[in-house]
Structure formats: C-alpha cells, structure tokens
C-alpha positions as a Markdown table, in Angstrom:
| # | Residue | x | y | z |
|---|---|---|---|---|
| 1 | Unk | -26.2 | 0.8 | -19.9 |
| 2 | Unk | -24.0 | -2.0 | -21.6 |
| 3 | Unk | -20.4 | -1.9 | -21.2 |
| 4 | Unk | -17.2 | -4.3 | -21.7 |
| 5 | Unk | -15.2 | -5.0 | -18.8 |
| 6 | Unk | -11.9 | -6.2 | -18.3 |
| 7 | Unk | -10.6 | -7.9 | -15.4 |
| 8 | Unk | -6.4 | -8.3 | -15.1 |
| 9 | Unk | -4.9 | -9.4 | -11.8 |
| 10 | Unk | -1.7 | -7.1 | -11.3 |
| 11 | Unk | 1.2 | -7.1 | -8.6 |
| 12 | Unk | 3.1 | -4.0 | -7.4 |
| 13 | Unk | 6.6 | -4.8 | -5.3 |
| 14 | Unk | 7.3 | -3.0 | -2.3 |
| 15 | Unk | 10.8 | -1.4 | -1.5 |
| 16 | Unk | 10.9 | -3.3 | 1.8 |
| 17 | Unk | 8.2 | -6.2 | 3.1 |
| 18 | Unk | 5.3 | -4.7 | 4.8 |
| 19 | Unk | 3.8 | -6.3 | 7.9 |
| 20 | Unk | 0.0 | -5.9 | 8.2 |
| 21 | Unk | -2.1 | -7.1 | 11.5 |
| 22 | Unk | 0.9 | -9.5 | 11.5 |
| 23 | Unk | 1.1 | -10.7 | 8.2 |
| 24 | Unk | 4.1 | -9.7 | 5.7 |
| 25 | Unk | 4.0 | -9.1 | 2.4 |
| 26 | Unk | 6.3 | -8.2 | -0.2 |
| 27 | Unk | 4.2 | -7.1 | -3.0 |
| 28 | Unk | 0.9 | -6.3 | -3.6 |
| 29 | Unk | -1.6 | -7.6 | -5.9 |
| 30 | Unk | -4.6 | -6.1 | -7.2 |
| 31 | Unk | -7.3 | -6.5 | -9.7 |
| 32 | Unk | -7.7 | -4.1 | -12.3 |
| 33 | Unk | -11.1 | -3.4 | -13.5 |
| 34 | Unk | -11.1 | -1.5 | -17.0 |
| 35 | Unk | -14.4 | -0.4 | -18.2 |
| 36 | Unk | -15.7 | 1.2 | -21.8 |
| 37 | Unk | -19.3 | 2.2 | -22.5 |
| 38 | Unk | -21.2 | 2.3 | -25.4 |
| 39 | Unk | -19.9 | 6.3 | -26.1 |
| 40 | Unk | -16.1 | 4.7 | -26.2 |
| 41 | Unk | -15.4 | 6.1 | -22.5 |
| 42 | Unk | -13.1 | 4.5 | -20.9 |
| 43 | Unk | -12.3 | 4.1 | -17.2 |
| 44 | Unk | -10.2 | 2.3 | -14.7 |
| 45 | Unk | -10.2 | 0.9 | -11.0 |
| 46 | Unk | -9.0 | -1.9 | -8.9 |
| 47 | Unk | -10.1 | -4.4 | -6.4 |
| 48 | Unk | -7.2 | -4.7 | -3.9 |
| 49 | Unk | -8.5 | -6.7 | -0.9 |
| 50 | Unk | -5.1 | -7.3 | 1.5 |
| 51 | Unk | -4.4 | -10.4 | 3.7 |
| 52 | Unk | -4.5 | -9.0 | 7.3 |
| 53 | Unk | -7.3 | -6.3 | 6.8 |
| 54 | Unk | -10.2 | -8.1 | 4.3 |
| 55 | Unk | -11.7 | -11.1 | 5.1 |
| 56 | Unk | -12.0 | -11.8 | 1.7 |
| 57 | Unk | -9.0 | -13.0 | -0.6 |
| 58 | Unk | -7.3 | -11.8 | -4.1 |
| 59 | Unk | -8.8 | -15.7 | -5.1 |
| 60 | Unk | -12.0 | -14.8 | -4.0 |
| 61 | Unk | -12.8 | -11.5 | -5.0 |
| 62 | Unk | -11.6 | -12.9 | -9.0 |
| 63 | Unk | -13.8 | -15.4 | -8.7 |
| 64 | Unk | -16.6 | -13.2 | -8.1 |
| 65 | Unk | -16.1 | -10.6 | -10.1 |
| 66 | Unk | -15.8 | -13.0 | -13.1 |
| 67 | Unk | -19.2 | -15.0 | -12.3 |
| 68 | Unk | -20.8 | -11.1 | -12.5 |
| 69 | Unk | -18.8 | -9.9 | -15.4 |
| 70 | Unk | -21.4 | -11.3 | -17.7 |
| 71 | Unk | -24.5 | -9.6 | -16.1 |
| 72 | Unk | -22.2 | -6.4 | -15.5 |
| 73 | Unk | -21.7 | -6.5 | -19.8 |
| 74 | Unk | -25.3 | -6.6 | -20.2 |
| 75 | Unk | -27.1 | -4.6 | -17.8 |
| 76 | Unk | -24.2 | -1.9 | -16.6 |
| 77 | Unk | -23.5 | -1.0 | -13.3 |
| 78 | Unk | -26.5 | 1.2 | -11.7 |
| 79 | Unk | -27.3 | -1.6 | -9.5 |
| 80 | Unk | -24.1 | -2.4 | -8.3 |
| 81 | Unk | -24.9 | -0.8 | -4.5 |
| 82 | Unk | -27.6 | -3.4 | -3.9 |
| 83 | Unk | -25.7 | -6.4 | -4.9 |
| 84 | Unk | -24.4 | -8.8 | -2.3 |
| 85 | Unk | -21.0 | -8.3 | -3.1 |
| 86 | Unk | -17.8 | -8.5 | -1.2 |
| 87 | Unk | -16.7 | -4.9 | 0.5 |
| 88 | Unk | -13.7 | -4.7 | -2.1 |
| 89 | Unk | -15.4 | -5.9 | -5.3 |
| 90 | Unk | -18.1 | -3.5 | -4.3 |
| 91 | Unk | -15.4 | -0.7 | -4.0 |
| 92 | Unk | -14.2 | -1.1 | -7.6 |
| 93 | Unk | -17.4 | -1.5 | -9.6 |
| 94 | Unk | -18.3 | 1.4 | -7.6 |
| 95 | Unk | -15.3 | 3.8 | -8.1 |
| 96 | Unk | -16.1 | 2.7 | -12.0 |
| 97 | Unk | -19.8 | 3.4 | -11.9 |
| 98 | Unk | -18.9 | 7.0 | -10.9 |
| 99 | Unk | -15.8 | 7.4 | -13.5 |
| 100 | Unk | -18.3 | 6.2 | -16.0 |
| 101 | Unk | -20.4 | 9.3 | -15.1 |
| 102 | Unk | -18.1 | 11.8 | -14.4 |
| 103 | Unk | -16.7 | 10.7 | -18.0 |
| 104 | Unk | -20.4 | 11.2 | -19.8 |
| 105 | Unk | -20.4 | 15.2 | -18.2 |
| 106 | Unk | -16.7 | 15.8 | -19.1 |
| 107 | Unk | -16.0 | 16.4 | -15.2 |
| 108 | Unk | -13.4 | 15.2 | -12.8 |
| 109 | Unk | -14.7 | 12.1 | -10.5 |
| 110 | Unk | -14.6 | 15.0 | -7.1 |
| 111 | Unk | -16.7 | 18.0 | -9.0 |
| 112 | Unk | -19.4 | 15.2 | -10.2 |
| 113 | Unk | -19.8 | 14.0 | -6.8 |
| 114 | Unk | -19.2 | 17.6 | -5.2 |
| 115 | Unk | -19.5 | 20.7 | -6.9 |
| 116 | Unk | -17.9 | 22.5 | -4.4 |
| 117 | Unk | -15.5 | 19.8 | -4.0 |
| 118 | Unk | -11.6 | 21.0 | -3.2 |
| 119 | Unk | -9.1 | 22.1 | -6.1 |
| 120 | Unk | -6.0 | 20.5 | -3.8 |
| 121 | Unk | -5.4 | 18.7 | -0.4 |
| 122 | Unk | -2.5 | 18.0 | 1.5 |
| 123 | Unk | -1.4 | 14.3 | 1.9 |
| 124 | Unk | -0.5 | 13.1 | 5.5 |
| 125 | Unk | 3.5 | 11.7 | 4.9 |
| 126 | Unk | 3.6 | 8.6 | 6.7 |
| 127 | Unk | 6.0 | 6.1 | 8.8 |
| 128 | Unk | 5.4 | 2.7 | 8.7 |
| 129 | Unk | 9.0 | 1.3 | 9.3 |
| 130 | Unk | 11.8 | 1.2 | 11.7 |
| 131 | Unk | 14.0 | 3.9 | 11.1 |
| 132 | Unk | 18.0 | 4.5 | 12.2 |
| 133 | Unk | 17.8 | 7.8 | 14.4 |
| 134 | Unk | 20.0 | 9.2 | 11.4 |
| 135 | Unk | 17.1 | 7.5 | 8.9 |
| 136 | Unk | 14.5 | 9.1 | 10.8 |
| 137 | Unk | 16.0 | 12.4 | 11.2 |
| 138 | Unk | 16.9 | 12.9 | 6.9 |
| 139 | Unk | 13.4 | 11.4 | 6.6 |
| 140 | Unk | 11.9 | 14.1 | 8.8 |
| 141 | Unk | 14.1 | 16.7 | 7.4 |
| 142 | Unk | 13.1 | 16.1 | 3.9 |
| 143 | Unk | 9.5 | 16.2 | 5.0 |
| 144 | Unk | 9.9 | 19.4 | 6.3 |
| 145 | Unk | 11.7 | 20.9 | 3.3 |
| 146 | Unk | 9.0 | 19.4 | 0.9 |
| 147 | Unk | 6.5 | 21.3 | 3.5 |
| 148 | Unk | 4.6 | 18.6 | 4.7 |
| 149 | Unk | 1.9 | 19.8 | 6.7 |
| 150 | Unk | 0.6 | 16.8 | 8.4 |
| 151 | Unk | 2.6 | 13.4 | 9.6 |
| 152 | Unk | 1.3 | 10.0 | 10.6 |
| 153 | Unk | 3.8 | 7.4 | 12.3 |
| 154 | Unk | 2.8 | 3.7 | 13.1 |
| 155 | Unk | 3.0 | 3.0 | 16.5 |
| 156 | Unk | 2.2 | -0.6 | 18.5 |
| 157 | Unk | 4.7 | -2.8 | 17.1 |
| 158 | Unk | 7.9 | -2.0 | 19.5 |
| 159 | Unk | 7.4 | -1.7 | 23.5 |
| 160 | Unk | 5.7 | 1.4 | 24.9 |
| 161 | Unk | 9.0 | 3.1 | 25.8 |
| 162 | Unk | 10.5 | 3.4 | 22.2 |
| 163 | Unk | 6.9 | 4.2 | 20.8 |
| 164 | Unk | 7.1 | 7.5 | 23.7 |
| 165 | Unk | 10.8 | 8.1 | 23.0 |
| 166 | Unk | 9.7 | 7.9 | 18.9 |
| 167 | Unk | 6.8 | 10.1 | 19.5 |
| 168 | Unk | 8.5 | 12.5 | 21.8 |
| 169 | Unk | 12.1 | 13.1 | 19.4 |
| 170 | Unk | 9.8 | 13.8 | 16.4 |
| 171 | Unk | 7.7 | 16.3 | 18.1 |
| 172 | Unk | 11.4 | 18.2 | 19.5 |
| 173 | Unk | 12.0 | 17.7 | 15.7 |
| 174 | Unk | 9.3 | 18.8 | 13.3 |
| 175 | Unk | 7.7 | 22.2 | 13.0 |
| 176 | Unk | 5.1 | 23.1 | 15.6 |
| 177 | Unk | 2.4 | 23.9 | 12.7 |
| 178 | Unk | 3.0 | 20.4 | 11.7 |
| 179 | Unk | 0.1 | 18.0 | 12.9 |
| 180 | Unk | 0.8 | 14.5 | 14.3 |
| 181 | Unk | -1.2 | 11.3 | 13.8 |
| 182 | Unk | -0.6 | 7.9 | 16.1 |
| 183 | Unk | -2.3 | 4.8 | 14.5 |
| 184 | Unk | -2.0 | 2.3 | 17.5 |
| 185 | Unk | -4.0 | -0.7 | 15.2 |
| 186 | Unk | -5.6 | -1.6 | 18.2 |
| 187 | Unk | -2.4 | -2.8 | 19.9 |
| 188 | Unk | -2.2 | -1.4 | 23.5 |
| 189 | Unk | -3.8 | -2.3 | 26.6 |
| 190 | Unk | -5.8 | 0.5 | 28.1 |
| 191 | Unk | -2.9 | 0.8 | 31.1 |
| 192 | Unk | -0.4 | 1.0 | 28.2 |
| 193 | Unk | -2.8 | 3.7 | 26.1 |
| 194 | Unk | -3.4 | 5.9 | 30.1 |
| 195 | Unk | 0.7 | 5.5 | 30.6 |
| 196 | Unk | 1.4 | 7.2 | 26.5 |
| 197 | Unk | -1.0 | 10.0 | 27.4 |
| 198 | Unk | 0.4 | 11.0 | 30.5 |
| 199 | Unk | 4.3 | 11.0 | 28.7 |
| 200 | Unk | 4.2 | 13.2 | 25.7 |
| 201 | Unk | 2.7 | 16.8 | 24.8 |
| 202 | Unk | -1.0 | 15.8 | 23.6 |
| 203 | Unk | -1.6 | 19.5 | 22.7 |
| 204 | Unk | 0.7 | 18.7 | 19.9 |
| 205 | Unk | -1.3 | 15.4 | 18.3 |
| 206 | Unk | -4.1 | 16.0 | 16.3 |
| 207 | Unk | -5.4 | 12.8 | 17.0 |
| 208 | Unk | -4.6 | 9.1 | 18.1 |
| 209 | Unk | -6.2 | 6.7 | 16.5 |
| 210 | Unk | -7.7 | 3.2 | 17.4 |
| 211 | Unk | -5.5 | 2.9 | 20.8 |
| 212 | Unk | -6.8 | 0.1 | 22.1 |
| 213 | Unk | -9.0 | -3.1 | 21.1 |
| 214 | Unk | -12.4 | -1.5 | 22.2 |
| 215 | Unk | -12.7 | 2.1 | 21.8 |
| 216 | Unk | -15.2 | 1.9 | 24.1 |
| 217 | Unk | -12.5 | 1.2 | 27.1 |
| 218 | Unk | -11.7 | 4.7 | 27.0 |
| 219 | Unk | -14.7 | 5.6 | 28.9 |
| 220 | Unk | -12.7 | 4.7 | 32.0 |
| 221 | Unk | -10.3 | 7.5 | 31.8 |
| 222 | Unk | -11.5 | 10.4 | 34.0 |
| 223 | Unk | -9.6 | 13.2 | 31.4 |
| 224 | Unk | -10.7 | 11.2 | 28.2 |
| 225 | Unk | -12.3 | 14.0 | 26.4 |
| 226 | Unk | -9.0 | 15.9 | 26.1 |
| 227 | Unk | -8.1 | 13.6 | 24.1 |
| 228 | Unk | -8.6 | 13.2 | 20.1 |
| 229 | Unk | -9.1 | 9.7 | 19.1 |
| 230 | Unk | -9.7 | 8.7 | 15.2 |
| 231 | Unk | -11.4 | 5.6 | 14.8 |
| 232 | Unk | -10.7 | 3.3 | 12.0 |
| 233 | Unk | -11.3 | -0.1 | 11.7 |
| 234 | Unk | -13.9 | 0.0 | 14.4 |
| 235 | Unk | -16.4 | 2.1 | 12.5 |
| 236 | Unk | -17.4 | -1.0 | 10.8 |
| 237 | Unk | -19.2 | -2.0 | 13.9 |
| 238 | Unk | -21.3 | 0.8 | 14.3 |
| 239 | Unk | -24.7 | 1.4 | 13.0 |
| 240 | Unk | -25.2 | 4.3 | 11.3 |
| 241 | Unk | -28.5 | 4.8 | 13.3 |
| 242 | Unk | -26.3 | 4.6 | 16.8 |
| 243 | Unk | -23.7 | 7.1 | 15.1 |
| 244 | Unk | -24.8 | 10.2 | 16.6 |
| 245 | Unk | -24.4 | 8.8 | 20.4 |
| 246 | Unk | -20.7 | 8.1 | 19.6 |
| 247 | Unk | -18.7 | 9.9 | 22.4 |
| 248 | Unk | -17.2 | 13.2 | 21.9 |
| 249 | Unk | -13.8 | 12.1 | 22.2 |
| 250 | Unk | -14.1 | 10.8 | 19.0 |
| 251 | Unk | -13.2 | 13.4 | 16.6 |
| 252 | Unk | -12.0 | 12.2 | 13.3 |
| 253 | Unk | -13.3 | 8.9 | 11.0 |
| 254 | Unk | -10.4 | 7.5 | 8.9 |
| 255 | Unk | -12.0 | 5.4 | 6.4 |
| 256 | Unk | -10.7 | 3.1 | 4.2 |
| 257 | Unk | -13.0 | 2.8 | 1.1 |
| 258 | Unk | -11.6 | -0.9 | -0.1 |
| 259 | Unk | -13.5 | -2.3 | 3.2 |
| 260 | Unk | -16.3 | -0.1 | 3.7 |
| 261 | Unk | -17.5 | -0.6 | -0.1 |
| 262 | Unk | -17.1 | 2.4 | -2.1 |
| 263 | Unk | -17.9 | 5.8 | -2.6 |
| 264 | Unk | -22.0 | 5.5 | -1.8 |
| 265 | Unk | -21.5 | 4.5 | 1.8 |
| 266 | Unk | -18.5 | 6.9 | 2.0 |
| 267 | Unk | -20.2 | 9.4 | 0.8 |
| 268 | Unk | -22.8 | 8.7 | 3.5 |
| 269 | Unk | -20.7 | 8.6 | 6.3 |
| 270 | Unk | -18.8 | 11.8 | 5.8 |
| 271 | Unk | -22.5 | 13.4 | 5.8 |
| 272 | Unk | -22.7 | 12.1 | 9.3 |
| 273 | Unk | -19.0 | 13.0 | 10.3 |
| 274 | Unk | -19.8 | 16.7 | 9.3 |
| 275 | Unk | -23.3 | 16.3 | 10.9 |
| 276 | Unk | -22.1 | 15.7 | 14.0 |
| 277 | Unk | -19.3 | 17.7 | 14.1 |
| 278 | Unk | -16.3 | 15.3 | 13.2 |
| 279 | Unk | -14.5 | 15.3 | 10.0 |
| 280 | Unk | -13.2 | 12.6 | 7.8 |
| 281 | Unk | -10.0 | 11.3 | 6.5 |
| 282 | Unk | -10.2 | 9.2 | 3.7 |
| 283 | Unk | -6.9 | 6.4 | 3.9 |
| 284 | Unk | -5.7 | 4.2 | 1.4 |
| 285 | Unk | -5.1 | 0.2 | 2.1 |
| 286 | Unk | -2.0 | 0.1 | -0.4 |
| 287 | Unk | -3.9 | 0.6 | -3.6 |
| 288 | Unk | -1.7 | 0.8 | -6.7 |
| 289 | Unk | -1.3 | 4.5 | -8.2 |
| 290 | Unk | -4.6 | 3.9 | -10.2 |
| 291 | Unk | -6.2 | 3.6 | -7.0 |
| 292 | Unk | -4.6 | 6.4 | -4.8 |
| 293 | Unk | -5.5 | 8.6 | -7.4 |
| 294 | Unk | -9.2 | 7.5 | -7.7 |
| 295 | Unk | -9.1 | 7.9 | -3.6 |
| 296 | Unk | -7.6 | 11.4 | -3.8 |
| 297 | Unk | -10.5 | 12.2 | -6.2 |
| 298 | Unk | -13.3 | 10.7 | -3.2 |
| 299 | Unk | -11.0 | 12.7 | -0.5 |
| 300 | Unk | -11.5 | 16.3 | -2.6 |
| 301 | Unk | -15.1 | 15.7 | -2.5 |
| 302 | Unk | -15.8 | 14.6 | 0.9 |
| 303 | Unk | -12.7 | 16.8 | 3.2 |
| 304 | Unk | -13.2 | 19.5 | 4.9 |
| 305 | Unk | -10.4 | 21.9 | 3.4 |
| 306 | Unk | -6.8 | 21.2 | 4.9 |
| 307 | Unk | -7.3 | 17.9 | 6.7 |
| 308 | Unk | -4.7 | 15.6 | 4.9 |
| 309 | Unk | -5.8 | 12.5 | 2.8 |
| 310 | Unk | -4.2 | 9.5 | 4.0 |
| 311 | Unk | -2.6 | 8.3 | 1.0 |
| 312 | Unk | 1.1 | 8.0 | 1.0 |
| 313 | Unk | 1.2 | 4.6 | 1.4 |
| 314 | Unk | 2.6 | 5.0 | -3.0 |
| 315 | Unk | 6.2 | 5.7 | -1.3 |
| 316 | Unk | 6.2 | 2.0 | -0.6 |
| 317 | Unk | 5.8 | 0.8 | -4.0 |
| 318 | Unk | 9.5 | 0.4 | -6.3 |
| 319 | Unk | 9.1 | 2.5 | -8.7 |
C-alpha cells in the first residue's frame, strides 16, 4: 500500500535535566513520523532513541529512516518487521503500520490489536529526582489525593542508607493498598541488593526491579523466591526459546517498546509473560505525548487489568 511519509526531528524541554545511565539531558528530541494512505488516513508516531539507553543515535536513526523513506512511499509498510532496522526506527514504522490499520476499521489502535483489550488502566506515578522531605511529602500527598494506585521511585543513585530511609518513609506514608516499584538500573552489588531486602517491609513492594548487574546473581540468596523482581533491560538478553526456564522469582517484564522494536515482538512477549504466569508492564523511554499515548494504546491491549502502565515519565516535559 503506498503512502507519503513525513519525517520532522522535534525537541521537548524538561522541567529539570534528567540523568540517564549517567548521561544528562535537558530536553528530548524525537523524530516524528507522519503517515497518510491512499484513503487520506492519517497517522502519527515517533522515533525517540535516548543517549544512555539505545545504542543507536537521533543522527542515526534520521539517516536511516530517510535512505528508506523512498521504498516506504512506494511499497507501504507490511514488511517493516523483517527489515534490518535499528530497534527504534523499527518501533515507529511499526506503531504506524498498526495506526494505519486500526484507522482503515475505524477502531482504536488497543481493540484492533485486542478485542478484549482494556477500556482504562491505571498509570504507575513515578520519582525520578531528589526530593526535599517537604517536596516528597506534598508530592506523595497529592498522589494520594489524585488516587494513585501504584508508585515507582528511582533508586541507585544515592548510598544504600538514604535509598532504605527513602523507601522506608514512603511506605509509613502512602496508603497500604498502594503498590511500590524500586527500579535499581542495575546499580547495586548483590551484598548491597541482600542488605535492602533484609531493611524494609518486602510484603509491601510489588516488585524490585533489575537490582543488580546480572539477574542471574540472585540465585545466591537462600530466601530469593520471596522476593518479586521485574526485569527490564535484561530481557534483551534472553532468547525467547530459553524464556520459559527463567526463574520464578522473576515475576513481572517491564518493557520498553522504543528498544525492543515495536508492537510485533511486544505483542509476542506478553503472550509468553501470561504463558508462564508473569505479567507485563509496558514503560515508556521519555516519548513525547504522541508517543505515551500510542504506548498507553499497546499497554490496554497487552495488561492484565489493574497492573499500571509505566508512563508518567510526560510530568517531566514543560508544558
């Protein structure tokens, strides 16, 4: 199917400079990929590979995009999936591909992929900066009067002591029906990781995720599987034919679709998450509000009902 396509390379500013695997950045740019068919639909996506998390660069991913933007014109995007592409160009010819067709049956982008897909999901409300105690505490009391049901604070980037003391005030604070993620980044030793567990309520996290360098590690703590651990960027590494013998400990998948490539191999990895019994959170990677809201579309199709998206990374942005 022919289409035109239209490539612009965008930039968002943050409220404050983010600091990703050690890298800070103070806005975010993006590529905005508009696409119209030959019915006049028209749909929009980005490619938004970020410094610190895709190996690929904004540079890059243009540059590709424009030396395919030809063959894209004339031949659509159904082959898109088998291309060698980069993980994030991949992402947002993808997203479109599916736009397209959810467009063509007059359906939202989560009922074409899942007929039984959610009306609504909550979003996980998220801390990614140091906070004054009095900061943190009208943040946390504002989440609690908006009725946030789920909370996800970075942890890793202070000693071990403030991350407990962090972890254990906001669990004195919030609501006990309000679930707790830690994302670690892969920052603690596994001495640091045994010392956390063994300091704070655990019964009261729904999960930690990506604790240490090598999930893997873990296997040397004798009460392990009490524990919920997420993995994230570590996924990557596994086969999807050495999935299943993934330990039980490992409870929940946060995937970011920017790096995996798109809603195909999402798709195909929350069939094995609910296969084997774990469930999937679908994360965003700073996307622009175009993009949170194409992910929120993916998350509706592929949650399980009341496990929060992880998508409030838009409260960064100035508005």
């Amino acid at each position: 199917m022919k289409l035109s396509l239209h490539i612009d390379i965008k930039s968002i500013p943050f409220k404050h400079p983010v600091a990703v695997r050690g890298i800070t950045i103070s806005d975010r740019q993006y590529i905005q990929l508009t696409a119209t068919d030959q019915f006049g639909h028209t749909v929009t996506s980005e490619v938004s590979p970020l410094d610190g998390l895709h190996q690929e660069s904004i540079d890059e991913a243009s540059e590709q995009l424009n030396q395919i933007k030809q063959n894209i014109a004339e031949t659509g995007l159904e082959n898109i999936a088998n291309k060698k592409l980069y993980p994030s160009v991949k992402c947002g010819l993808d997203i479109l591909f599916y736009l397209l067709k959810a467009k063509q049956k007059n359906s939202s982008l989560a009922n074409y992929l899942n007929p039984q897909a959610l009306s609504s999901l909550p979003i996980n409300a998220l801390l990614n900066e140091d906070l004054s105690k009095r900061e943190l505490n009208k943040t946390l009391d504002r989440w609690m009067a908006e009725k946030r049901t789920c909370i996800k604070i970075k942890l890793g980037r202070q000693s071990l002591n403030k991350d407990i003391r962090l972890t254990k005030h906001i669990l004195s604070t919030i609501d006990p029906s309000v679930a707790l993620r830690l994302d670690i980044n892969q920052q603690w030793t596994l001495s640091e990781f045994q010392s956390f567990i063994h300091s704070v309520d655990l019964n009261k996290i729904e999960y930690i995720e990506e604790p240490v360098i090598d999930y893997r590690q873990l296997d040397e703590i004798p009460d392990i599987h009490a524990i919920k651990i997420a993995l994230d960027e570590s996924i990557l590494n596994v086969e999807t034919s050495h999935f299943q013998t993934l330990p039980a400990y490992i409870k929940a998948l946060v995937i970011k679709p920017m790096i995996l490539g798109g809603i195909t191999p999402t798709i195909q990895l929350a069939s094995l998450a609910h296969i084997s019994g774990r469930y999937l959170v679908i994360s965003s990677s700073y996307e622009s509000p175009t993009g949170l809201d194409n992910l929120y579309q993916l998350a509706l199709a592929t949650h399980k009902e009341d496990i929060a998206a992880g998508l409030d990374t838009g409260v960064n942005f100035v508005e």
